[in-house]
N, C-alpha and C positions, 0 to 999 in steps of 0.2 A: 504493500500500500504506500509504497512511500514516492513512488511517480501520481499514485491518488494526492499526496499531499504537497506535491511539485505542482500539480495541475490547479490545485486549491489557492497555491500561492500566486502561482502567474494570472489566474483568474483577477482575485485580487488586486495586484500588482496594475492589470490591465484598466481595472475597472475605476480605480482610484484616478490615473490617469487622462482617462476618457471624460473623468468628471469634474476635473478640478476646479474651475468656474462655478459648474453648481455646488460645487461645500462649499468657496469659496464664499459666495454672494448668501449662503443660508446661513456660514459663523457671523457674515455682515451685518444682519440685522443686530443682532443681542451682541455678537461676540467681539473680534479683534479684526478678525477676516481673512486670517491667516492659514487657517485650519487645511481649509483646502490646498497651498500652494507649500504649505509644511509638507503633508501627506502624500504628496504629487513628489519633491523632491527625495524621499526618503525610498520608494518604490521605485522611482529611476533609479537610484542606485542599486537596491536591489537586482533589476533588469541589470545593469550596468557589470555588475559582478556574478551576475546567474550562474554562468561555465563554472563560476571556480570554490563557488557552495559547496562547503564538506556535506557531502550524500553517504556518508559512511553510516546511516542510521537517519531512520525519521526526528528524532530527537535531535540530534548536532545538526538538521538539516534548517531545522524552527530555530536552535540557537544561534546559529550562524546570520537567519535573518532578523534575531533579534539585536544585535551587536550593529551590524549595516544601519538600520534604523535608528537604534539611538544614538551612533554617530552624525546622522545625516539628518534628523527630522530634530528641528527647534523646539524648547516651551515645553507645554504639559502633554501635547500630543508625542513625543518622541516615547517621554516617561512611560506614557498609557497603553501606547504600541508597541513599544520593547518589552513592558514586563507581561503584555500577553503573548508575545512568540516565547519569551523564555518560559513564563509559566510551562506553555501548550507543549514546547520541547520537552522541559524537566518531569511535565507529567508522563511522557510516553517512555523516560528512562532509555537504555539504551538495547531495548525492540529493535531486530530489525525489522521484524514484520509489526504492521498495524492493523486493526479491524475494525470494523464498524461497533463493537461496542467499547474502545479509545474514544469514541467522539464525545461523549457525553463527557468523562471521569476531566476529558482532556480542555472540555469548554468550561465545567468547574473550577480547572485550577487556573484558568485566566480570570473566572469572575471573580475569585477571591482576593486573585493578586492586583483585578485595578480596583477591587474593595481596600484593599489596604494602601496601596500606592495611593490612589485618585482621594479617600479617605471621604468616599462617598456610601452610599445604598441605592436601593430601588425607592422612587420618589422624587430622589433628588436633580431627575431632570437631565441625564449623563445616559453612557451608553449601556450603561446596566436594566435601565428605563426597558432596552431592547434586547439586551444580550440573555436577561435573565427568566422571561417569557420563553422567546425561542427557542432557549435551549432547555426548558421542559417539555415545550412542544416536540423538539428531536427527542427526547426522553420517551415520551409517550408514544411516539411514530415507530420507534424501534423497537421496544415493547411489544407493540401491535403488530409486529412483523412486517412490515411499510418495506416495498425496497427502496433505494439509494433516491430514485425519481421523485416517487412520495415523499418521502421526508423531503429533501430538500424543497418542493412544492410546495407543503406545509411548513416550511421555516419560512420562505419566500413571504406568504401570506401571512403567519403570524407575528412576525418584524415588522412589515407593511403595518398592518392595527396599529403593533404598538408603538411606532414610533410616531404614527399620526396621534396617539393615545397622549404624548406629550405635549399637546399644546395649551392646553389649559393647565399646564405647572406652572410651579415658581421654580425658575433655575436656586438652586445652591449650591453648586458648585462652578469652577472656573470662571474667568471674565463675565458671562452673562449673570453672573451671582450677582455682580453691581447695579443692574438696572433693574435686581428686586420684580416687582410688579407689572414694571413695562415687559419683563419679558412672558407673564402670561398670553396666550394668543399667539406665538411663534414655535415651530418646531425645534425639536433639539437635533443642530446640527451632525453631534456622535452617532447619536440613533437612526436618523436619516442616511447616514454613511453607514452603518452597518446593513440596512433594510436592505438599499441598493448594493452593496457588494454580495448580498446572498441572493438578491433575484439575478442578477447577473450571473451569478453561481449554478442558478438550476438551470440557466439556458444555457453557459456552455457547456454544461454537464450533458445537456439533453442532447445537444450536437453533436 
């Protein structure tokens, strides 16, 4: 599985790219408006050093791109990016094989670790807002015995809700923390980049 979790990253990598304008112009509202053209540069890089990714394990393949990113990606997003590739790597240890029930244990130890880093919760208007629905949704699709299509179709749609589910927050965490009440009525840009990198996920998965 560990070309499934190459193809997850380039996926990614692609998608972040393709959008940087749109994070961009949505951190703009509430945020800094950085968000997008951090995110954008840190994924070039990654592209940039693709070939020479230690592959010697699915594990050192997540750390590896978690080290590229928090060198290259500024602010609180670098922080929140890096300790979820490393979480996601240190949870799969050094497997060389991975399976579909890694996904779950492996989306757990990133939500904990931008619970602790980001020194947020569910609530508080960040990407946990998305990350932590979702991935009880992939919980319950694998469970059910869902294949790979399904679930990701149902992550696709239950990220979608919830990250539209953020607009009637109050940010409490990052930059958009400051405008308090103004930022009721605006999405959270985290969770809108997450939503769009898992639909974009189950379409190139489905191609």
């Amino acid at each position: 599985m560990t070309k499934d979790i190459e193809f997850v990253v380039k996926s990614m990598a692609d998608t972040v790219l393709k959008n940087e304008q749109f994070f961009t112009e949505l951190d703009a509202v509430v945020g800094d408006g950085d968000f997008g053209y951090s995110l954008a540069r840190g994924f070039e890089k990654v592209l940039e050093n693709w070939d020479d990714i230690d592959r010697t394990n699915p594990g050192n393949f997540l750390k590896e791109n978690a080290k590229i990113i928090m060198s290259s990606v500024g602010g609180v997003s670098g922080t929140i990016w890096g300790t979820a590739f490393l979480r996601a790597g240190m949870s799969l240890g050094t497997n060389e094989t991975t399976t579909k029930e890694d996904v779950v244990p492996m989306l757990r130890a990133v939500i904990e670790g931008i619970k602790k880093r980001g020194n947020c919760d569910l609530g508080d208007k960040t990407y946990l807002d998305t990350l932590i629905p979702t991935t009880d949704a992939i919980e319950a699709a694998i469970n059910e015995g869902k294949d790979d299509l399904e679930i990701l179709d149902i992550a696709a749609q239950v990220s979608a809700d919830a990250a539209e589910a953020t607009r009637p927050m109050i940010a409490k965490r990052g930059r958009a923390a400051y405008t308090g009440e103004r930022s009721i009525g605006t999405l959270d840009a985290g969770s809108v980049c997450l939503a769009t990198l898992i639909k974009a996920l189950s379409e190139d998965w489905r191609a």
